[in-house]
Each structure stands twice: as C-alpha cells, then as structure tokens.
C-alpha positions as a printed Julia matrix, in Angstrom:
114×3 Matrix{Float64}:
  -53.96    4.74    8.74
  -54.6     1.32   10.37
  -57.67    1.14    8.11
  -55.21    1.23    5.63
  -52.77   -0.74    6.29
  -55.67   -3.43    7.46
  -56.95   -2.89    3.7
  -53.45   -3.58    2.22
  -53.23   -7.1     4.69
  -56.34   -8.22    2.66
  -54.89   -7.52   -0.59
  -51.67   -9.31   -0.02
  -52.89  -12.73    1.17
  -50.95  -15.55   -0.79
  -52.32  -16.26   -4.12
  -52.19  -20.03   -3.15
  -54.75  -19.46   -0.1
  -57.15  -17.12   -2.76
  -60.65  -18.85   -3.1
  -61.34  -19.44   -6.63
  -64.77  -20.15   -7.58
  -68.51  -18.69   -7.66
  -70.42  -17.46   -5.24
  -73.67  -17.63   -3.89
  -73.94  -14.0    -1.79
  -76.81  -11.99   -2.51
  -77.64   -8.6    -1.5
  -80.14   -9.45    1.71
  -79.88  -13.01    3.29
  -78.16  -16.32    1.71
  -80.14  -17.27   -1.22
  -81.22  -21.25   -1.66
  -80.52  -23.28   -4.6
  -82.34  -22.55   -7.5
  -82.1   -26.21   -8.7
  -85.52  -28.25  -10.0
  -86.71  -31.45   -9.01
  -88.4   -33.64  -10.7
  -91.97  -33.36  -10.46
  -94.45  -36.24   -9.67
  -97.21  -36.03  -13.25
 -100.72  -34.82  -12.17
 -103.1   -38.15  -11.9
 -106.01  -38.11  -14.15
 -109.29  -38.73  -12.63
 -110.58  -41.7   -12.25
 -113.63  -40.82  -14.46
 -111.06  -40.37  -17.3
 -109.4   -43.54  -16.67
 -112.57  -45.39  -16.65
 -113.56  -43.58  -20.23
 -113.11  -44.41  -24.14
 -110.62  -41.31  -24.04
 -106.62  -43.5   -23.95
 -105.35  -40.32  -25.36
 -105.35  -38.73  -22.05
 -104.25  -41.66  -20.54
 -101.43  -42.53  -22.45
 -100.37  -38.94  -22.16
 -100.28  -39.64  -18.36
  -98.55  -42.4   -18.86
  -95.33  -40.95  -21.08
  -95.13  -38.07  -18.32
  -95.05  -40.9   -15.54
  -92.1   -42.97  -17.7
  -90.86  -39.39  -18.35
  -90.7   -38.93  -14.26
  -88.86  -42.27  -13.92
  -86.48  -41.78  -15.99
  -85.47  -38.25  -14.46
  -85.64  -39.8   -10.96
  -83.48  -42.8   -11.87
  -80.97  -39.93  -13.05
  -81.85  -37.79  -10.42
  -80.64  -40.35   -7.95
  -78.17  -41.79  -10.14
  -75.69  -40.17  -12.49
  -74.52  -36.47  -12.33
  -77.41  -34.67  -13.92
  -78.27  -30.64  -14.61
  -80.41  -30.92  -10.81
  -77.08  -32.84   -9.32
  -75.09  -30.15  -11.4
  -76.37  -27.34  -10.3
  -76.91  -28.3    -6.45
  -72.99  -29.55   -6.78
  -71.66  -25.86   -8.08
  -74.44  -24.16   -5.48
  -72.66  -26.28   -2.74
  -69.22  -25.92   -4.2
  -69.67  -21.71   -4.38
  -70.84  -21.69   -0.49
  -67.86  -23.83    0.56
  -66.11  -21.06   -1.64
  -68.19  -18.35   -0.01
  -67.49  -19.44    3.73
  -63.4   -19.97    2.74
  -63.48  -16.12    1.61
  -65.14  -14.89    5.1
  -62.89  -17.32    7.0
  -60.05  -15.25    5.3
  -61.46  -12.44    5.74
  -62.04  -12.04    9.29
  -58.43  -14.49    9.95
  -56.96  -11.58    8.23
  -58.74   -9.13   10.09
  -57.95  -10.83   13.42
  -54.34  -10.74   12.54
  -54.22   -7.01   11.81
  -55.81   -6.22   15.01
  -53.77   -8.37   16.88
  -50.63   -7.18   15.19
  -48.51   -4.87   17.51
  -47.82   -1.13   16.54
C-alpha cells in the first residue's frame, strides 16, 4: 500500500515542475558527450615538403585552412560541436532536475504521517 500510494505521489507532481527535455541516462554509468572536435591535419614529412610533389602539399594545406576555419567556429559561433555539447549539457541539467524530483518526492512520502 505505501508503495502505492508513494507511486501515485510521483505521478501527480505539478505539470509546471515536470522536466521537459532529453536525456542523457544510459543503461550502466553516465555516458560522455559524443560531440567531435576538430582535428589538427596530419603534417607531411619533411621529405615531401622538400620534393617536386605540391600536390601533397597543397592538399595539406586546404585541410590546415579547413582546420581554421572549424576552430574559428568552434570557438566562435554556435556550431553542430557547440550544438551538440549545448543539448548534451542541457539533457543532464534535465537529467539531475528529474532525480532531484524524484527522491524530493520520495522524501516527502516517507516523511508524510499515516
């Protein structure tokens, strides 16, 4: 019975105080963000550099303006790695308002007199 009526607190918290958004809760431990960062180009060797071959250079250098410009939006505007690390942060905010209501509401119920 006091499960019960424990069960029926939970369902009748106020809609207003209901946590709406994702969530980041996994089966086993709290999962990290699964955002990407921009990754610093691979250097070609110095032998390469020093031969006839500019192709390879010149490939080096579009991933290295390539890099700059996703670090200069990286660091700057909202971007897809600022979007998703703003909705995984968002969800656990979410995820740690649900608990708190959770165990608030089960702290109530036990303390609740008979």
């Amino acid at each position: 019975m006091r499960k019960t009526i424990i069960g029926l607190m939970l369902l009748a918290a106020p809609a207003a105080a209901q946590v709406i958004a994702g969530s980041n809760i996994g089966l086993a431990q709290y999962p990290g963000p699964n955002c990407t960062k921009p990754q610093v180009p691979a250097q070609p060797s110095a032998k390469l550099a020093d031969t006839a071959d500019s192709g390879a250079v010149d490939a080096y250098n579009a991933k290295v303006r390539q890099f700059n410009r996703d670090v200069a939006a990286y660091n700057g505007a909202m971007t897809q790695f600022n979007a998703c690390m703003h909705s995984y942060v968002e969800n656990g905010n979410a995820d740690m308002q649900r608990i708190k209501q959770a165990l608030d509401a089960a702290v109530a119920a036990a303390n609740a007199r008979p």
